[in-house]
Structures are given as structure tokens and as C-alpha cells.
MARBA-3410 file (N, C-alpha, C, O; in Angstrom, 1 decimal):
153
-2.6,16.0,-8.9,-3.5,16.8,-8.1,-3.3,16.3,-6.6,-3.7,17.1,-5.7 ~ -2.8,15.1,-6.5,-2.9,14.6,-5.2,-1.7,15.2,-4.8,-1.9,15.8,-3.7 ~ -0.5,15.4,-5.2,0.7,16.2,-4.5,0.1,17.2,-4.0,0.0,17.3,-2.8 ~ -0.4,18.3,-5.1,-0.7,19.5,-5.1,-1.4,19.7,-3.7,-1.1,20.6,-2.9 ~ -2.2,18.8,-3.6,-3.4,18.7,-1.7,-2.4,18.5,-0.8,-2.2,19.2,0.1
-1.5,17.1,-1.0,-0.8,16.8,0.0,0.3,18.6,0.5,0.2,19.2,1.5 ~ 1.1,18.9,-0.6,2.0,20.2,0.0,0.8,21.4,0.4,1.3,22.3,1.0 ~ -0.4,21.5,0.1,-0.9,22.8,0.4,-1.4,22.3,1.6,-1.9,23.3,2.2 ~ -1.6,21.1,2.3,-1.7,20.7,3.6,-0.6,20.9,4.6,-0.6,21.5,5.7 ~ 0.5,20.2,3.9,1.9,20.5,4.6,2.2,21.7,5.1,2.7,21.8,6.1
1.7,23.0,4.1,2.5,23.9,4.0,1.1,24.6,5.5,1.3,25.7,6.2 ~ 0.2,23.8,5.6,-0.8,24.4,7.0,-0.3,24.1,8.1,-0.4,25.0,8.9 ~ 0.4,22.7,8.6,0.5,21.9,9.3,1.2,22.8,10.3,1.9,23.8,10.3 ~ 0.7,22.1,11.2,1.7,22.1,13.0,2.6,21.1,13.3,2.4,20.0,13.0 ~ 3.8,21.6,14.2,4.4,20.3,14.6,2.9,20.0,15.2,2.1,20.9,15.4
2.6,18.7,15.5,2.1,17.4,16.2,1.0,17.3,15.6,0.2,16.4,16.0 ~ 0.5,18.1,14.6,-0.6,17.8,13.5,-0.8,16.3,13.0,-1.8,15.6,13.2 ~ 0.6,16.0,12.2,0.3,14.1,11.7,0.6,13.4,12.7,1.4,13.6,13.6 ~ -0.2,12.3,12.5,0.4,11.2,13.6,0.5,10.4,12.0,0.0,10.1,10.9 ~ 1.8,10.2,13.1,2.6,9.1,12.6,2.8,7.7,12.6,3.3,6.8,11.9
2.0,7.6,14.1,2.4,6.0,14.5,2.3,4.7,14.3,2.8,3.6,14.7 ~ 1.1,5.4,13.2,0.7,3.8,12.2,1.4,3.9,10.9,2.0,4.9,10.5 ~ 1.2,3.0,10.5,1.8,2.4,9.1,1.4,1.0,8.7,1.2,0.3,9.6 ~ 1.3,0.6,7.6,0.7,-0.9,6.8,1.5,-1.7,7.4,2.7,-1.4,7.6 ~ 0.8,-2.9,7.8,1.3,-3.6,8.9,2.2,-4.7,7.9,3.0,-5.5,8.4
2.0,-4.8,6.4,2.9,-5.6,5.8,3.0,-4.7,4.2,2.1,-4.0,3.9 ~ 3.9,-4.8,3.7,3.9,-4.5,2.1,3.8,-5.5,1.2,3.3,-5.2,0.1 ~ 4.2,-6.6,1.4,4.6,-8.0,0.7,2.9,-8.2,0.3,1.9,-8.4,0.9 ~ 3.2,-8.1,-1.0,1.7,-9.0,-1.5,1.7,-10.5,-1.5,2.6,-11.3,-1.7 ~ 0.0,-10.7,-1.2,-0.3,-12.4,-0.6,-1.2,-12.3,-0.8,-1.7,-11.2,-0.8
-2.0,-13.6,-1.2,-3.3,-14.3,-1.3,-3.9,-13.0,-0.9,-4.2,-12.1,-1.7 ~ -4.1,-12.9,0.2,-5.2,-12.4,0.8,-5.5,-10.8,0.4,-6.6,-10.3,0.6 ~ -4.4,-10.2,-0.3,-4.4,-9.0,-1.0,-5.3,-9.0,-2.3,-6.1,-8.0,-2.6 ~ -5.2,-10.0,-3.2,-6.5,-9.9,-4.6,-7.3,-10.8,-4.1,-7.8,-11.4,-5.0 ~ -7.7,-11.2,-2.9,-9.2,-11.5,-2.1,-9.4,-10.0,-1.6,-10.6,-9.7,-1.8
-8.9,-9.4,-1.1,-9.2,-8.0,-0.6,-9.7,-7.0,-1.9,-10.7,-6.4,-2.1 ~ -8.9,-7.1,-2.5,-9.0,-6.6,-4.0,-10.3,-6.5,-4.2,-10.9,-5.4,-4.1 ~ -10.9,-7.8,-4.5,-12.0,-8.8,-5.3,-13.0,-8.3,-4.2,-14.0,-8.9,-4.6 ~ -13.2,-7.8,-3.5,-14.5,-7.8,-2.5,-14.3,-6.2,-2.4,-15.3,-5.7,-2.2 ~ -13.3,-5.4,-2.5,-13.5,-4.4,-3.1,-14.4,-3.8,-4.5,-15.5,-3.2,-4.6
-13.5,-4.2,-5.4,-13.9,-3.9,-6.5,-15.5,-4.3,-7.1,-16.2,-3.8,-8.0 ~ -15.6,-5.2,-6.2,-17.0,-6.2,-6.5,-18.1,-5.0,-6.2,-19.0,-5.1,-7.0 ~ -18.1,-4.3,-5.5,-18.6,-2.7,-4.9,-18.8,-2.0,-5.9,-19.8,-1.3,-6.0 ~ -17.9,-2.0,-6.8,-17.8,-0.9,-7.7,-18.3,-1.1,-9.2,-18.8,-0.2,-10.0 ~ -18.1,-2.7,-9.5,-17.9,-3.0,-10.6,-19.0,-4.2,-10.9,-19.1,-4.7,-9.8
-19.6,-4.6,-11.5,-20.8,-5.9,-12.3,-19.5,-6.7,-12.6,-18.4,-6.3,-13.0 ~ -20.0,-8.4,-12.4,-18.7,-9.2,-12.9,-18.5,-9.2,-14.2,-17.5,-9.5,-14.7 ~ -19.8,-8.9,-15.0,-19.5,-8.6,-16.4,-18.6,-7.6,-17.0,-17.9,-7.6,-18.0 ~ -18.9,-6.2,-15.8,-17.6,-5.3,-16.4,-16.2,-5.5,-15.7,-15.2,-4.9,-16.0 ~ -16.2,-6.6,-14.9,-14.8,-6.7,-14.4,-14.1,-7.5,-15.7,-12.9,-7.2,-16.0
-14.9,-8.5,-16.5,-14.2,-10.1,-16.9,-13.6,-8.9,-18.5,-12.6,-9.1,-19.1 ~ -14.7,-7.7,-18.8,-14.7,-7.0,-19.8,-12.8,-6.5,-19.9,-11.9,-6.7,-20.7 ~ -13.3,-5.7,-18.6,-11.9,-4.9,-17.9,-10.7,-5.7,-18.5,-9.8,-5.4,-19.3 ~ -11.0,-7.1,-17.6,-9.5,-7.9,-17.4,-9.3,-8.3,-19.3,-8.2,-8.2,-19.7 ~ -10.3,-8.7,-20.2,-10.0,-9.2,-21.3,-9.6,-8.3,-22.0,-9.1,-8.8,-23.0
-9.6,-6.9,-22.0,-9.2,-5.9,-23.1,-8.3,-5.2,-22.0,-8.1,-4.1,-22.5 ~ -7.7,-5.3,-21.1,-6.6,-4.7,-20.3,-5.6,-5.8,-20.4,-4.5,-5.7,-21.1 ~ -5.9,-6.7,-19.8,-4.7,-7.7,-19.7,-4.4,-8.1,-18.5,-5.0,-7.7,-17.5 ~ -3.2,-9.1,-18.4,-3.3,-9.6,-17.0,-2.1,-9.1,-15.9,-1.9,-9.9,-14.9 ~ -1.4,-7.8,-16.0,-0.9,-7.2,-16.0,-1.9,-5.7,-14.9,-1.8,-5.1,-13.8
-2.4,-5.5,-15.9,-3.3,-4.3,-15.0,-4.1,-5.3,-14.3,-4.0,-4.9,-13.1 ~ -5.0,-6.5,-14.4,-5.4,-6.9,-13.6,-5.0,-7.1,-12.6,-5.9,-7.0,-11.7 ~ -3.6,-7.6,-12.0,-2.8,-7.8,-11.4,-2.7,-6.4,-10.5,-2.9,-6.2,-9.3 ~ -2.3,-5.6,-11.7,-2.0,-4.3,-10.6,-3.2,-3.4,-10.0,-3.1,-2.4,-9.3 ~ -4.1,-3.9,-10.3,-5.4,-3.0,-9.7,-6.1,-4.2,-8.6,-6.4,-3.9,-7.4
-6.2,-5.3,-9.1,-6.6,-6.2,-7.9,-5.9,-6.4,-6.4,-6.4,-6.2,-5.3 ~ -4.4,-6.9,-6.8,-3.6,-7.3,-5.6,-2.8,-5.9,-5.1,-2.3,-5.9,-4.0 ~ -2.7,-4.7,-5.9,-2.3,-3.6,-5.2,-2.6,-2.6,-5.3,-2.0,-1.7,-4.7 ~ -3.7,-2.3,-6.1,-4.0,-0.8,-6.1,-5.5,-0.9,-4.8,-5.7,-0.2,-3.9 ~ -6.2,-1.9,-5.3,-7.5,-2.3,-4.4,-7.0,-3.4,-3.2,-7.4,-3.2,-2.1
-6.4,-4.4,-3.5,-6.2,-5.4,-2.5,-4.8,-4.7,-1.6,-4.9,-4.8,-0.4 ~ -3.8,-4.2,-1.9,-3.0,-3.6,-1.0,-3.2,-1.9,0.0,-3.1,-1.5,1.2 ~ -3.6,-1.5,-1.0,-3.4,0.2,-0.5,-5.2,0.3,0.1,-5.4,0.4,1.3 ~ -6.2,0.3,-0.7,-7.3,0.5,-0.6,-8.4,-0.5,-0.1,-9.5,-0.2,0.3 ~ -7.5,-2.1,-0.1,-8.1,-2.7,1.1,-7.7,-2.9,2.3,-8.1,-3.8,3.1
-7.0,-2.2,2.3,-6.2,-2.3,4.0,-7.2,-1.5,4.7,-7.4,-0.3,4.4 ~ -7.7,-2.4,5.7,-8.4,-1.3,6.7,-7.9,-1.6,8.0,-8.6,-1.8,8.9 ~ -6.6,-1.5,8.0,-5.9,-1.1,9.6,-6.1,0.2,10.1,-6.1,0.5,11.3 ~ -6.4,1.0,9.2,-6.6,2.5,9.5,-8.1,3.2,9.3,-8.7,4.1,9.9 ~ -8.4,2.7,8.2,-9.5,3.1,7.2,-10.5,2.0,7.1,-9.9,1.0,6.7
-12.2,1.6,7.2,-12.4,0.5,6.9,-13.0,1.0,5.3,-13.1,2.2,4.9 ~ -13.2,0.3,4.8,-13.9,0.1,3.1,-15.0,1.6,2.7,-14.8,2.3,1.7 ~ -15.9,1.8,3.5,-16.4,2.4,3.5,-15.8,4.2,3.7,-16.2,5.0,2.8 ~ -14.9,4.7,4.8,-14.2,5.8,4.8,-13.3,5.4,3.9,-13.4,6.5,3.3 ~ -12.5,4.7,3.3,-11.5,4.8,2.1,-12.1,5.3,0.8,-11.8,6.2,0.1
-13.2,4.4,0.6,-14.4,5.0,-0.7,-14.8,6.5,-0.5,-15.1,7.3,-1.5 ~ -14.8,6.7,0.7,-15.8,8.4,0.8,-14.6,9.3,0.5,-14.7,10.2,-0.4 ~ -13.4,9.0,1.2,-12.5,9.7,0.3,-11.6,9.4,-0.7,-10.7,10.2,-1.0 ~ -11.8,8.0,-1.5,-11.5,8.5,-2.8,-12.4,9.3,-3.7,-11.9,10.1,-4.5 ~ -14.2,8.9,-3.6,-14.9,9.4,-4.6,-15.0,11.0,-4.5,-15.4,11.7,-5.5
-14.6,11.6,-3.0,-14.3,13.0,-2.9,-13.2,13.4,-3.3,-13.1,14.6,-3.3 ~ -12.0,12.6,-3.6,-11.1,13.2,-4.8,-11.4,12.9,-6.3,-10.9,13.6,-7.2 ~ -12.4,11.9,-6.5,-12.6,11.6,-8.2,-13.1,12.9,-7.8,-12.4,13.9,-7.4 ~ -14.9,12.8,-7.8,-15.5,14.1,-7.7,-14.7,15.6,-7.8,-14.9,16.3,-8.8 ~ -13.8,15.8,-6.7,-13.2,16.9,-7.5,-12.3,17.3,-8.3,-11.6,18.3,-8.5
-12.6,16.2,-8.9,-11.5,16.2,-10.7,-12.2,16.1,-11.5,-11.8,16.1,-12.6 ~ -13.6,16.1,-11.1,-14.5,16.3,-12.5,-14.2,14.6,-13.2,-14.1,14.6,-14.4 ~ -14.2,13.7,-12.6,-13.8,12.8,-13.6,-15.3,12.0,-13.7,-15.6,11.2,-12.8 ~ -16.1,12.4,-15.1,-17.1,11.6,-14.2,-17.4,10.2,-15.2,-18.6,10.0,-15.4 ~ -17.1,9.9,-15.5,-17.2,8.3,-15.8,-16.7,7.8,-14.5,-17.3,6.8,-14.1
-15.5,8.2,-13.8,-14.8,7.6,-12.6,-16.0,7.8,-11.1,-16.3,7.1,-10.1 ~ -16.3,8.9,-11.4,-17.9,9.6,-10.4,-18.6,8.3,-10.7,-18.4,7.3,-9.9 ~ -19.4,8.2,-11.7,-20.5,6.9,-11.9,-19.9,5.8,-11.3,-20.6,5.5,-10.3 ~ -18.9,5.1,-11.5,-18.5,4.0,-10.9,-18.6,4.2,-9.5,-19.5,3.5,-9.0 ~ -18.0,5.0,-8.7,-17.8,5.1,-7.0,-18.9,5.7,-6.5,-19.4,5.5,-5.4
-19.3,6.5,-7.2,-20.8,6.5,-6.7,-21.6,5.5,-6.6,-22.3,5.2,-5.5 ~ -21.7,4.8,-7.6,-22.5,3.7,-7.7,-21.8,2.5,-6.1,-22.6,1.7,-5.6 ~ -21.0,2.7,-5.9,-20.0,1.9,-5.0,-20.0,2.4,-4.0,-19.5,1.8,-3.1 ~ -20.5,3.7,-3.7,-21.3,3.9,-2.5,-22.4,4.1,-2.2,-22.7,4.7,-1.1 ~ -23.3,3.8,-3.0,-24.3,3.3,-2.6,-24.6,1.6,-2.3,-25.3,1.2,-1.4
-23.7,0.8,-3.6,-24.0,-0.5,-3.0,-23.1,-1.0,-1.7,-23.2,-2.1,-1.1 ~ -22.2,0.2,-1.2,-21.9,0.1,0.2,-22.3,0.4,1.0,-21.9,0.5,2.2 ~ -23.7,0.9,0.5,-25.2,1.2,1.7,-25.5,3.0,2.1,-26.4,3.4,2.7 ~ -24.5,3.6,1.5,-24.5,5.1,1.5,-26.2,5.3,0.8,-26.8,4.5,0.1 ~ -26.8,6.8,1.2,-28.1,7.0,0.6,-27.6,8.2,-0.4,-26.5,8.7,-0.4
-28.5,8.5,-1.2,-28.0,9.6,-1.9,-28.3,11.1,-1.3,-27.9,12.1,-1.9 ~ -29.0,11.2,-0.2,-28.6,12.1,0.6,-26.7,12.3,1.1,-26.0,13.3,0.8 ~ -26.3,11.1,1.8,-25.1,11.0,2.4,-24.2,11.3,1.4,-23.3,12.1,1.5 ~ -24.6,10.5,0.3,-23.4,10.7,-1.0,-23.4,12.7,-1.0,-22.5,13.4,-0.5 ~ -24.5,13.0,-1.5,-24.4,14.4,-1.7,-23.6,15.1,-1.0,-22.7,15.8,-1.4
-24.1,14.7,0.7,-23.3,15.3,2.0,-21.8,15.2,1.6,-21.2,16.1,2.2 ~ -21.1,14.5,0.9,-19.6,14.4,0.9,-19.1,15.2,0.4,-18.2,16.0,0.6 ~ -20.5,14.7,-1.0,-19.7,15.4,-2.6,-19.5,17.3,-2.3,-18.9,18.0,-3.1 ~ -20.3,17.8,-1.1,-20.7,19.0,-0.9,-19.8,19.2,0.0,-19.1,20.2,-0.3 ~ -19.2,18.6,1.2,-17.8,18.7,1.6,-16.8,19.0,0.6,-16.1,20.0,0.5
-16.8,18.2,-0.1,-15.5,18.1,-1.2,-15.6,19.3,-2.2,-14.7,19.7,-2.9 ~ -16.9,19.9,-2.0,-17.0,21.2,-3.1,-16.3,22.2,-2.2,-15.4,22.9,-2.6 ~ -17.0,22.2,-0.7,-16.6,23.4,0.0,-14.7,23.2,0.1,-14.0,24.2,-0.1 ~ -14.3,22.1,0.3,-12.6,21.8,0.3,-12.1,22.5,-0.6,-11.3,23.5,-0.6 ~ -12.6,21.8,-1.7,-12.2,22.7,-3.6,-12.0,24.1,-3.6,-10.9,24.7,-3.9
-13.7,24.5,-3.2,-13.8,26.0,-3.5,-12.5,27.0,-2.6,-12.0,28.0,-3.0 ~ -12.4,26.1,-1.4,-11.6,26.8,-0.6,-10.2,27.3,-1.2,-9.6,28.4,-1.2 ~ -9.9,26.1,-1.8,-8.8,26.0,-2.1,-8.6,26.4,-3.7,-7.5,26.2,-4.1 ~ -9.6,26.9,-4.6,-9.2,27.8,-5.6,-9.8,27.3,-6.7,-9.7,27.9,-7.7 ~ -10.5,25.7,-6.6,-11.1,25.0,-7.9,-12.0,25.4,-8.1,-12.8,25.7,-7.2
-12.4,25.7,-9.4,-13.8,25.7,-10.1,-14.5,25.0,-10.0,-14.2,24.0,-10.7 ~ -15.6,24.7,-9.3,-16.0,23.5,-8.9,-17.8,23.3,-10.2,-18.8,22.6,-9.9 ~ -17.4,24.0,-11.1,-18.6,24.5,-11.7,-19.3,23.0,-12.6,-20.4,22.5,-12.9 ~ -17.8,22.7,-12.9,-18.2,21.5,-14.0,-18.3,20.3,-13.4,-18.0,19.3,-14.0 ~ -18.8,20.2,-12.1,-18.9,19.0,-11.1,-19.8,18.2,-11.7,-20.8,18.8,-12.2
-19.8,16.9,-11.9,-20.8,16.3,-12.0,-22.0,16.6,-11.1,-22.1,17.3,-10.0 ~ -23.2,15.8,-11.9,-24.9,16.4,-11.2,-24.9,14.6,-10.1,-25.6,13.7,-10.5 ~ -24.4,14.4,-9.2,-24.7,13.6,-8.2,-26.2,13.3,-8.6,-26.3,12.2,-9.2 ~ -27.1,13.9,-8.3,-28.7,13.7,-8.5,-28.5,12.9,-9.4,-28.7,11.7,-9.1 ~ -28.2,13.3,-11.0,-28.6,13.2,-12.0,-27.8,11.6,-12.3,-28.5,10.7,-12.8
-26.9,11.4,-11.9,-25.9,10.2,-12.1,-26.6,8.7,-11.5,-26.8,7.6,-11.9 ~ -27.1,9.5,-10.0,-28.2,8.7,-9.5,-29.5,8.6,-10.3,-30.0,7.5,-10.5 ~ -29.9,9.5,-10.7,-31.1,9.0,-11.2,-30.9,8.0,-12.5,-32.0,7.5,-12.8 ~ -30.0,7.7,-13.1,-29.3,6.7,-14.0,-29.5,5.6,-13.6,-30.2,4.8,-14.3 ~ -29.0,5.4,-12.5,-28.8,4.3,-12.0,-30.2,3.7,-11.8,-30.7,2.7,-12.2
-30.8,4.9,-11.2,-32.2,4.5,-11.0,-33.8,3.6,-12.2,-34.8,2.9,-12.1 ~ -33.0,4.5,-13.2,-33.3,4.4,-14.6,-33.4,2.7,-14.9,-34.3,1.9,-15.3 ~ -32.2,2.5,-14.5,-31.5,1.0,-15.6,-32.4,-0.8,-14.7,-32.1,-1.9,-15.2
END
């Protein structure tokens, strides 16, 4: 789905629409990439569901979700800091309907200090993006409702 966004953007674009001029100032993973990782994920996740994660995944996906999927790509904030990278990943979970993946980043923006007003404000951007663009946006998770979960426990 993410191609799918990226060419129906492309296909809007102007010459001088992207800037180009930045780029990741290193690719090489290092220490400091599953420390970046780890202070990510810690947002998102209880250390009881991380140690869960790593013992029934393996040390392999741990690897690839700590030092590069969260510590390279998603904690790089040369461009993006922690907070704008979260608002727009959980406005692509969100409109995938994925909501076990919803519960987690939601929850991860709130313990990134977002209110559930704010959260809503996104998730309601991300509907009007959707709708624009041809998605059903019917089977969205209930934001309220997810929160009030949390609220619950």
C-alpha cells in the first residue's frame, strides 16, 4: 500500500515539488542505532512485551526491528523527530485498518504525550487522505474506543 501512495503522489507532483537535498547522514549500522531502536520502541511496547517479542521471534527479528527498522530508518531524526515519524506511521497503520498494530502506536502516542483529542485530529486527517483517495474508510478502528482500553487497564 505504501507504493500504491508513493506513485499516486508521483503521478500529482511538479517539477520542484520534492526536495531532495537531504538524505540519512549514514547507512552503516552502529551502537547507537539499537540504542535509538530501544528508546523508540520503549514508546510503544512494556518491557514485558518486548522480552515476550524477542523470546518467541528470535534474535534475528530482534535485530532487524531494533537496529533497523526502529533504530535506523525510524529513529533517525535528521529530518523527522520521534514524534512526527510516529504521527505518520500510525496514520498509515490506521489506514490499513490494522488494529492490533493501531493499539500499539496509539498507545505510543500517547505515551509520547499526544492527547486523545490530537490523536483523533490525525487519525481524521488520515480518513479525509483515504477517503480522497478511494478507501473505505468504514472499518477504521474506534480511536475512542481503543483509548478507552487503555483507560480500562
Amino acid at each position: 500500500k505504501v507504493a500504491v501512495a508513493l506513485f499516486s503522489l508521483i503521478k500529482e507532483e511538479q517539477t520542484g515539488d520534492a526536495d531532495l537535498t537531504f538524505t540519512k547522514k549514514s547507512t552503516g549500522l552502529t551502537p547507537a542505532n539499537r540504542a535509538q531502536g530501544e528508546r523508540y520502541l520503549a514508546h510503544l511496547y512494556t518491557q514485558e512485551q518486548m522480552t515476550t517479542m524477542w523470546t518467541s521471534w528470535g534474535q534475528n527479528f530482534e535485530w532487524l526491528t531494533k537496529d533497523v527498522v526502529y533504530g535506523m530508518f525510524w529513529g533517525d531524526h535528521t529530518v523527522l523527530d520521534t514524534v512526527d515519524t510516529q504521527l505518520i506511521n500510525y496514520t498509515a497503520i490506521v489506514s490499513q485498518g490494522l488494529k492490533v498494530t493501531v493499539r500499539t502506536h496509539l498507545g505510543g502516542l500517547s505515551n509520547m504525550g499526544l492527547n486523545l483529542e490530537e490523536i483523533e485530529g490525525v487519525t481524521k486527517c488520515g480518513e479525509i487522505i483515504a477517503k480522497w483517495a478511494g478507501v473505505d474508510t468504514a472499518g477504521w478502528p474506534d480511536v475512542k474506543g481503543i483509548a478507552a482500553d487503555f483507560e480500562k487497564k
